[in-house]
N, C-alpha and C positions, 0 to 999 in steps of 0.2 A: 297838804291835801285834806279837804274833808270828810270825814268819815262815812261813806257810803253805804247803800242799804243793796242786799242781791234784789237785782229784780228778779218775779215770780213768772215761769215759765205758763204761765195756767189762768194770767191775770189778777191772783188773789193778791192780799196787800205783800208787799216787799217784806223779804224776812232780815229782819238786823245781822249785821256783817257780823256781829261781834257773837252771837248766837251760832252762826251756822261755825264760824271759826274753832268755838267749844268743840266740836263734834267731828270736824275734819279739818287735814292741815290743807288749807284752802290758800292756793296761790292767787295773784291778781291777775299774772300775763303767764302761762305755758306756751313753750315756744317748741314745734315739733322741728328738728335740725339744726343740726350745729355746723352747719358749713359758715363761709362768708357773710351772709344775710340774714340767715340764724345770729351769730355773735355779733352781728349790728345793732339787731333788733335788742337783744338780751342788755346790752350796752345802754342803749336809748332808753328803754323800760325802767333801768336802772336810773336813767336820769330824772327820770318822769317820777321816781320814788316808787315803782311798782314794787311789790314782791315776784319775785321772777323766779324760774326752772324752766331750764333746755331736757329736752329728752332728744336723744338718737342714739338708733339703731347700732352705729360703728364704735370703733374700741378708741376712737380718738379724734381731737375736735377736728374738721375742716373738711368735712365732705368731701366730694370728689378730688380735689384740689389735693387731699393727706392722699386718699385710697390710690388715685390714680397718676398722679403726675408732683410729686412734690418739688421734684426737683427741678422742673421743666419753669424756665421763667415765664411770667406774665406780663401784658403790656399797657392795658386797657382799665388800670385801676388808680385814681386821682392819686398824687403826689410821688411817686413813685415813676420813672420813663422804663423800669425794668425792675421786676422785686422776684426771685422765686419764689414758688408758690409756698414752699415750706414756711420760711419768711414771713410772707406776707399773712401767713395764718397763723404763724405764731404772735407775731403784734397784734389778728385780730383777737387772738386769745385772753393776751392781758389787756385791751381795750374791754371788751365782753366781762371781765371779770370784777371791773370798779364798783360796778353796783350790786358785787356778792351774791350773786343767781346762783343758785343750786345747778350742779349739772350733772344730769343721770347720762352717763352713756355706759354701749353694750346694750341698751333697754328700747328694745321696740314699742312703736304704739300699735294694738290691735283690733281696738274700739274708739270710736267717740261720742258722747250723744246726751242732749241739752236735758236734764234730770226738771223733775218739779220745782224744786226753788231757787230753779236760775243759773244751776251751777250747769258746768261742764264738767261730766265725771270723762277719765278718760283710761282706758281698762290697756296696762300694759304687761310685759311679758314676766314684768317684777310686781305687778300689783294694779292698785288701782292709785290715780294721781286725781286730785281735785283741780278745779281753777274756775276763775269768774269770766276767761275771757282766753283764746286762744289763736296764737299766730303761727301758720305752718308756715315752714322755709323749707320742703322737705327736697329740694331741688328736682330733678326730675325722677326722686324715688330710688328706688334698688334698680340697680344698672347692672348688668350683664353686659359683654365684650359682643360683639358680632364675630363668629369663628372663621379663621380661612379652611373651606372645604375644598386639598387637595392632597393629593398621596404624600403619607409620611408625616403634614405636620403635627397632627396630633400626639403621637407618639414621639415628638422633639420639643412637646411643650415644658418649660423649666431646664429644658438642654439647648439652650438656643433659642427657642421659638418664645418672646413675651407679647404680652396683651397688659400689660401693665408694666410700664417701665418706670424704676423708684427712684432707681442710683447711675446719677450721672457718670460715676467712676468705675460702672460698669461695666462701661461701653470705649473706654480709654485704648489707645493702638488697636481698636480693632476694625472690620472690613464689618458692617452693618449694612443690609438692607429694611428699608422702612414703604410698608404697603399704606398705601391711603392718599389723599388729599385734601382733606379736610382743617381746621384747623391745628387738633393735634398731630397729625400727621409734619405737616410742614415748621409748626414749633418744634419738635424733635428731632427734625432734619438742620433746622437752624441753629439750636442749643449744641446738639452731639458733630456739626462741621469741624470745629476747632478740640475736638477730645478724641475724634474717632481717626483711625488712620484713613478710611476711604468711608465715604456714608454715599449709598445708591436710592433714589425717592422713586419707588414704581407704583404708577398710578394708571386709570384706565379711562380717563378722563381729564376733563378741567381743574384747576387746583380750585378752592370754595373756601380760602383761608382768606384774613384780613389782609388788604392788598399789599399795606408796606409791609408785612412780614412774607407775602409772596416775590415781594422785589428784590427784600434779603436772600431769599432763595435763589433767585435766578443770575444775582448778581456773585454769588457762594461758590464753591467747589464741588458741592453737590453734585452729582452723576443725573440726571432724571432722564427718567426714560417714561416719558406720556407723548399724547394721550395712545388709549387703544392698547396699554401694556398691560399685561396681567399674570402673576403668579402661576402655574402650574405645575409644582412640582418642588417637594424639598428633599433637601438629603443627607444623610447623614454620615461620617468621615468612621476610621475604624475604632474611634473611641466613644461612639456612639453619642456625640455631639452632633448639632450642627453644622456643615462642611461648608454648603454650596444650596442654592435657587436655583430653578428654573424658570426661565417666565417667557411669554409669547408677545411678541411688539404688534404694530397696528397691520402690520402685512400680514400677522402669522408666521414667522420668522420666529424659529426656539431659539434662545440663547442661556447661557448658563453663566451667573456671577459666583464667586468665591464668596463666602461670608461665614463669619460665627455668629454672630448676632440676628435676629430677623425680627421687627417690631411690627407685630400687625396692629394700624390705628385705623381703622375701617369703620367705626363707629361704635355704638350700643344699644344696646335692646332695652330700655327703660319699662320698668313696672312699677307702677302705684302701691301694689301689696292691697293690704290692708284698704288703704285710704278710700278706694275704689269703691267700696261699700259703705261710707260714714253718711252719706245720701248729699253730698256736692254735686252741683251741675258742672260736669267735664267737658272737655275741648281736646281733645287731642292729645290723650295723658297729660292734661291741665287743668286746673282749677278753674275757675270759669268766676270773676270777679270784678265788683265797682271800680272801677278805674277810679272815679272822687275820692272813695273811703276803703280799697281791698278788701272789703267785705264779700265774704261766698254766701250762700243760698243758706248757710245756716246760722243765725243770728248768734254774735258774739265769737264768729270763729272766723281769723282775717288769713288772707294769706300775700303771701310775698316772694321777689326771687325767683328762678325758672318756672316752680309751680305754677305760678299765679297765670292768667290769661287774661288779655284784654284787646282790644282793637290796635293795632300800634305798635308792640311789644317789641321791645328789643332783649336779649336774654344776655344781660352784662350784670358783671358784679356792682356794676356802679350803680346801674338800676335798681338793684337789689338792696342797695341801703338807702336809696329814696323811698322806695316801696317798705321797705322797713318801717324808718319812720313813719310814714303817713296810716301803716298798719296798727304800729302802737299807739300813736297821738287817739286813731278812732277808736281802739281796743280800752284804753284808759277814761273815753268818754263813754263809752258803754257801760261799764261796773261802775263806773262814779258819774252820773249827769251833770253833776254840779260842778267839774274840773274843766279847764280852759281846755281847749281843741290844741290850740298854739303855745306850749311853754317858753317861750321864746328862744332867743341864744342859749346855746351850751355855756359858756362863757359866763353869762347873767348866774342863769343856773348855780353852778358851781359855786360863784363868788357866794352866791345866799347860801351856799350849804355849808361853806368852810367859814363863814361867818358866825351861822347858826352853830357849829361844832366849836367855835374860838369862844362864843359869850355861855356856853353852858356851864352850871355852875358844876364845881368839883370836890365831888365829898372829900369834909376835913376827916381824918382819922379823930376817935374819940380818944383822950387821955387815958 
C-alpha cells in the first residue's frame, strides 16, 4: 500500500502520515466492538494491511453472543447448519486475530470527534486512542433485559429466576419454564428440550422466531401454553429457591406449573450510551448510513452490523460481515486515496503476502 498523507479536516494542505505518526500512536481502522462483525471487520482490515484496534466495552470478545447466550446454538451463519455461539465466536476470534489488531477490551468509548488534521481522536475510559478512519460494530449498544413485573420475581432473581442464561448444564433434569416468543425465547426452548426433564414456553402471543426453528418447536415436547398466556406470579419453595409459576391462559383461567428454573427471554432495552452524542444521524437506536459505502454523517467514521441503518436491512450476522467489508474496503480508501476500493480475493491476497514473507531476505549473523 502507498504511503498516504492525513487529509486535513480544515482544507489546508494534507499533513504527512509519517509526521502526525511521530507525535501519536495513530491507527489506520479503529473498530468500536468486538462482537461477530467487530472481528470480521478487524480480520479484513488486517487483510487490507491496515493497522487495526478493536475497542469494547465488555471483559470478552463476542458481544451479545459471549454476554448473553453462549451456549444457545445459532443457525443463520454460512458454513456452519448449527455452531454454538461460544464456538462460533471463538473461531471468530482467531480469524480476527491474523492480522494482529491490538484489542483493548473492559475499555469504553466516551467521545468521538474529527480533530484538525484529519485525525479521529477518540476519548476513552482508559485514555485517548488515535485513528485515521473508524468502523463501529457497536451492535445495538449496552442492553439491559426487559424485567418480569410480578409478585416475587425479583427477589428470586439468581435463585431461579435468569435473564441471562450461560450454561446449558444448568438447566439438566430439571422442570424449566421459559417466558417470551421471540427468537431467543424459542432457541432455548429448542436447545434445553433434550437436557431439561420438562421445559414449558409461555407466551401471550404469536411466536416472532425464525419459522423452521418455530416448526422445531411445535414439532418438540415442549409444553406451550399461547397465545393470551401470561406470567402472574412466582414462588418460592421453603429453601428459598424457586418452587412453582403462576400464569393466566387466554380465558383468564390461573394455573400453577412446578418449576426451578424460569428464563425470562422478553427482550431488551438497548442504549447507545455515549454514541448518542458523537453527532450521527440516528434511526431508531441506529446509525443512519450509505448503504453503497456505510458511511455515517461523519466523514471517515463507517459503521456496520445491527448498528448500522438502511432501507432494507436485515439484522444477521451474515449481514454483518458483508457490511464489514464494504465498511473497511471505503474506511481504507478514505486515509489512502490512492488504494484500490476492491483488493480482490482473500485467496490472491494471502498467496502475495506469504510470497512476499518467503523471498525476504534473512540476516546472515556476522562472524
Amino acid at each position: 500500500m502507498s504511503m498516504p498523507t492525513t487529509p486535513s479536516a480544515n482544507g489546508a494542505a494534507p499533513v504527512p502520515q509519517s509526521a502526525v505518526d511521530s507525535e501519536r500512536d495513530v491507527y489506520d481502522v479503529t473498530i468500536i466492538g468486538c462482537g461477530p462483525t467487530g472481528q470480521f471487520a478487524a480480520f479484513y482490515a488486517g487483510l487490507r494491511g491496515a493497522r487495526t484496534q478493536i475497542i469494547d466495552s465488555l471483559e470478552e470478545p463476542g458481544g451479545a453472543l459471549t454476554a448473553i447466550y453462549p451456549e444457545k446454538y445459532i443457525y443463520d451463519v454460512i458454513g456452519f447448519p448449527k455452531v454454538l455461539a461460544k464456538d462460533f465466536v471463538a473461531q471468530c476470534d482467531i480469524q480476527a486475530r491474523r492480522g494482529e489488531p491490538t484489542i483493548r477490551l473492559n475499555e469504553e468509548v466516551l467521545e468521538l470527534a474529527a480533530v484538525e488534521d484529519g485525525l479521529i481522536r477518540l476519548t476513552t475510559s482508559r485514555g485517548e486512542r488515535w485513528s485515521r478512519s473508524v468502523v463501529v460494530c457497536a451492535g445495538v449498544g449496552a442492553f439491559e433485559p426487559k424485567r418480569l413485573t410480578v409478585p416475587g420475581v425479583r427477589e428470586l432473581e439468581g435463585r431461579g429466576v435468569h435473564y441471562f442464561a450461560k450454561r446449558v448444564e444448568d438447566f439438566r433434569g430439571k422442570d424449566v419454564v421459559i417466558v417470551g416468543g421471540g427468537d431467543s425465547a424459542v432457541d432455548w426452548a429448542v436447545t434445553l428440550e433434550p437436557v431439561a426433564r420438562h421445559v414449558t414456553l409461555i407466551h401471550r402471543s404469536k411466536f416472532r422466531a425464525h419459522e423452521a426453528t418455530v416448526d422445531e418447536l411445535e414439532a418438540s415436547s415442549v409444553d406451550l401454553r399461547f397465545p393470551g398466556c401470561e406470567v402472574t406470579a412466582v414462588h418460592a419453595g421453603d429453601d428459598g429457591r424457586l418452587a412453582a409459576i403462576a400464569f393466566k391462559d387466554g380465558e383468564g383461567a390461573e394455573h400453577d406449573v412446578a418449576c426451578q428454573e424460569l428464563i425470562v427471554a422478553i427482550g431488551f432495552v438497548a442504549d447507545l450510551g455515549p454514541l448518542k452524542t458523537w453527532g450521527f444521524e440516528l434511526q431508531k437506536n441506529q446509525i443512519v448510513v450509505d448503504k453503497i459505502t456505510m458511511g455515517t454523517s461523519i466523514p471517515g467514521v463507517f459503521a456496520a452490523g445491527d448498528i448500522a441503518a438502511y432501507p432494507a436491512k436485515f439484522k444477521l450476522i451474515a449481514t454483518g460481515a458483508a457490511e464489514a467489508v464494504t465498511a473497511v474496503n471505503h474506511a481504507v480508501t478514505f486515509y489512502d486515496p490512492k488504494a484500490r476500493l476492491d483488493a480482490g480475493h482473500s485467496t490472491n491476497i494471502m498467496e502475495k503476502r506469504d510470497k512476499s514473507v518467503a523471498v525476504s531476505p534473512v540476516p546472515v549473523p556476522a562472524d
